[in-house]
Legacy VTK file of the C-alpha trace (Angstrom):
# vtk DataFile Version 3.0
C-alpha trace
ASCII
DATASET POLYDATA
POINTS 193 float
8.100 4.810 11.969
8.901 4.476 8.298
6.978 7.354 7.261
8.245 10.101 5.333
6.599 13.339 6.288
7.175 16.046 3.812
5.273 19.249 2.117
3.496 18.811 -1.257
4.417 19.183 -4.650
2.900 21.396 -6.933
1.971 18.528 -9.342
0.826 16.317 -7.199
-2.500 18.124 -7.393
-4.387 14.301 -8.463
-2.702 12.587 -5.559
-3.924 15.152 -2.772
-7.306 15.749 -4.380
-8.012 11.773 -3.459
-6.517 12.560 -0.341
-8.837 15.287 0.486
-11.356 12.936 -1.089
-11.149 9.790 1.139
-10.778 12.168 4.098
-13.934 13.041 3.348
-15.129 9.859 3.213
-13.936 9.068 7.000
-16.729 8.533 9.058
-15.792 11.701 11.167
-16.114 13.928 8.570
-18.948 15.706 9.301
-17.484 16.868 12.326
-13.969 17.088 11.200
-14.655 19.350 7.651
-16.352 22.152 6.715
-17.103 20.527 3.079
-18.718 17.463 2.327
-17.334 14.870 -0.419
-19.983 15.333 -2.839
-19.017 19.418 -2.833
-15.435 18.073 -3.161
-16.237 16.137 -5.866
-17.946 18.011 -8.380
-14.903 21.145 -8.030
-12.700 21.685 -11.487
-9.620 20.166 -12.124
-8.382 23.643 -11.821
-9.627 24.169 -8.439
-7.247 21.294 -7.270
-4.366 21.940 -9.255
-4.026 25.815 -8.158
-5.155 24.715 -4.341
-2.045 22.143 -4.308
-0.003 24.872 -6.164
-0.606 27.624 -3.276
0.320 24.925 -0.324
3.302 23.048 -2.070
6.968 23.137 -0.566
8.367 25.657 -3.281
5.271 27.784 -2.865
4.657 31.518 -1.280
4.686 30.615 1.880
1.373 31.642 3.364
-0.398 28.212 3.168
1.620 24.657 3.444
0.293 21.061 3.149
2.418 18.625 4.624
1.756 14.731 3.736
3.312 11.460 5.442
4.089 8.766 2.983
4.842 5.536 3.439
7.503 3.498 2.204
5.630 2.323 -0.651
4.806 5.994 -1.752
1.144 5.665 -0.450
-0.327 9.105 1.335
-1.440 8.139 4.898
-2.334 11.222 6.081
-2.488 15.493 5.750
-2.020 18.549 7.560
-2.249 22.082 5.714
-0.665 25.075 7.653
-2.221 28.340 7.133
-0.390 31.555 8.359
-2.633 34.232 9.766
-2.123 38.118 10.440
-3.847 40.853 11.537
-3.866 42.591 8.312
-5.751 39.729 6.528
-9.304 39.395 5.922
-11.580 38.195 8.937
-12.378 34.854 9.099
-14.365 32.911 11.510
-15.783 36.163 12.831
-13.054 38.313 13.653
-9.521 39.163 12.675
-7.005 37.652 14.514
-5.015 39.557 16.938
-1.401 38.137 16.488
0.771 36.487 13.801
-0.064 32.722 14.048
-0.621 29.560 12.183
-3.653 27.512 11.948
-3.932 24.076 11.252
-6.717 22.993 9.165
-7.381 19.803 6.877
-6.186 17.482 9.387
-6.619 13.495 8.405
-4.701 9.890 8.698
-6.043 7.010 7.609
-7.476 4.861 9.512
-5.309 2.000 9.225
-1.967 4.079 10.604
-3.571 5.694 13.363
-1.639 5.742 16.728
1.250 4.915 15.205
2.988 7.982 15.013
2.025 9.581 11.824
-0.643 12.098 13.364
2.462 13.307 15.773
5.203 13.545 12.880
2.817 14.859 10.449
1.689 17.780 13.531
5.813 18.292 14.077
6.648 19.052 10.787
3.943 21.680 10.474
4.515 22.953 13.912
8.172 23.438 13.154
7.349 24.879 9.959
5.356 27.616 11.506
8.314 28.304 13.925
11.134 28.774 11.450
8.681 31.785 9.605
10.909 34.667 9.870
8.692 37.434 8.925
5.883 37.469 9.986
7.133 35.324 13.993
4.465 32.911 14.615
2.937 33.930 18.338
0.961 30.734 18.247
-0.364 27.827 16.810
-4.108 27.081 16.597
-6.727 24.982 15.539
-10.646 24.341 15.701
-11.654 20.760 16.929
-15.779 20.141 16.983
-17.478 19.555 19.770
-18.258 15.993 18.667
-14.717 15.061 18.334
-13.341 13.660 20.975
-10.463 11.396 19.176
-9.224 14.583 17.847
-9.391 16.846 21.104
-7.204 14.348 23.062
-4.841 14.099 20.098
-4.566 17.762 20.371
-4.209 17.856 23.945
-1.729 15.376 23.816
-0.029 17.149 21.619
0.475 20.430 23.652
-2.642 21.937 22.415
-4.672 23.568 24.827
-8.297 24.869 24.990
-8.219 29.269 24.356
-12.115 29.332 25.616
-13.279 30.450 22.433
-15.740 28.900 20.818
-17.664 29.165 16.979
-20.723 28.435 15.774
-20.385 25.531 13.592
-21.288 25.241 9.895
-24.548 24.753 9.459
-27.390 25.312 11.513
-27.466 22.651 14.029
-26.852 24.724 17.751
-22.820 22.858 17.470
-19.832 24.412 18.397
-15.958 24.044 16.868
-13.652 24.586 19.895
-10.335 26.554 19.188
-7.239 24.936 21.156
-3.713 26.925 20.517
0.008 26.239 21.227
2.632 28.825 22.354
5.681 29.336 21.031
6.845 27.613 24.160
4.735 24.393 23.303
2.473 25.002 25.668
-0.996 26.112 25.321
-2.431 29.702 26.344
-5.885 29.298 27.215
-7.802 32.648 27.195
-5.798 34.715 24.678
-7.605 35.099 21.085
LINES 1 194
193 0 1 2 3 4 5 6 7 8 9 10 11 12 13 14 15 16 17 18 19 20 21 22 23 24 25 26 27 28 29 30 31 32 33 34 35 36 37 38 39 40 41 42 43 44 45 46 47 48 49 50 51 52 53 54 55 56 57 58 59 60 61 62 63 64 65 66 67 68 69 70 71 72 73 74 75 76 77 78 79 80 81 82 83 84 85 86 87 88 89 90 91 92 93 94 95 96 97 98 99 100 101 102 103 104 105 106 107 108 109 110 111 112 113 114 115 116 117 118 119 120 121 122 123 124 125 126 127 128 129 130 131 132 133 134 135 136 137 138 139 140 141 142 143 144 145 146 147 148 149 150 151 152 153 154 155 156 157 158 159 160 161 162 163 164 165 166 167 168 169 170 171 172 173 174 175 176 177 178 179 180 181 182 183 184 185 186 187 188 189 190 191 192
């Protein structure tokens, strides 16, 4: 593979706000995001600029967006790494119970798929997570929609494993989002939230 996976850069905010933008575009985006391209779309310059800014390579540390690029200098695909604790706010219903990552933003374009990128990109954000000193990552997790079944047996294939818990998915349509996790180990705990 002659990808180069590597974290963002502050001021590339233009290059991962198209990005985020074709991603949304994919045809499984409605099951794969929780915004749609015309929301996106119409956000501030400033929006994008201080979203890249908190996930770039030199930033805090509690968010990272990885990109693979090829050898031309053309993004192929995404991954953002968000670190969780028990001490921050509740999201998706409930705080979470350990230190852990969570993988969110996930997309490759079309054209590279199952080549390699989805893995690399997933192993550089994986062993990101791992190297955080304070606070240890427990886990790794991730939501996957019912409705997408490329992305569950990437996920599986991966390591990932089903935790049982499920989430109502955005809007009001009776769907579910599927949480799958990875141990420390690199294998998945199913039951533990």
């Amino acid at each position: 593979m002659d990808y180069v996976v590597r974290g963002v850069r502050a001021d590339e905010w233009q290059r991962a706000r198209q990005l985020r933008l074709d991603a949304l575009r994919d045809p499984a985006a409605p099951v794969a995001f929780l915004e749609s391209y015309e929301d996106a779309a119409a956000r501030p310059d400033a929006f994008w600029q201080g979203r890249t800014a908190d996930a770039a390579e030199d930033g805090a540390g509690r968010v990272r967006q990885f990109v693979a690029e090829s050898p031309e200098g053309d993004w192929v695909g995404t991954v953002t790494v968000l670190v969780e604790s028990p001490d921050d706010e509740v999201r998706f219903g409930e705080a979470v119970a350990v230190d852990q990552a969570h993988l969110v933003g996930v997309f490759v374009r079309p054209e590279v798929r199952r080549t390699g990128v989805t893995d690399a990109l997933f192993r550089e954000a994986v062993d990101w997570a791992w190297a955080l000193s304070a606070p240890s990552m427990e886990r790794v997790r991730l939501y996957v929609h019912e409705k997408n079944p490329r992305a569950a047996a990437f996920y599986r294939k991966f390591g990932f494993a089903p935790s049982g818990r499920r989430i109502a998915a955005p809007g009001d349509r009776g769907e579910q989002e599927l949480e799958y996790v990875l141990g420390r180990e690199g294998q998945g705990e199913a039951g533990e939230v």
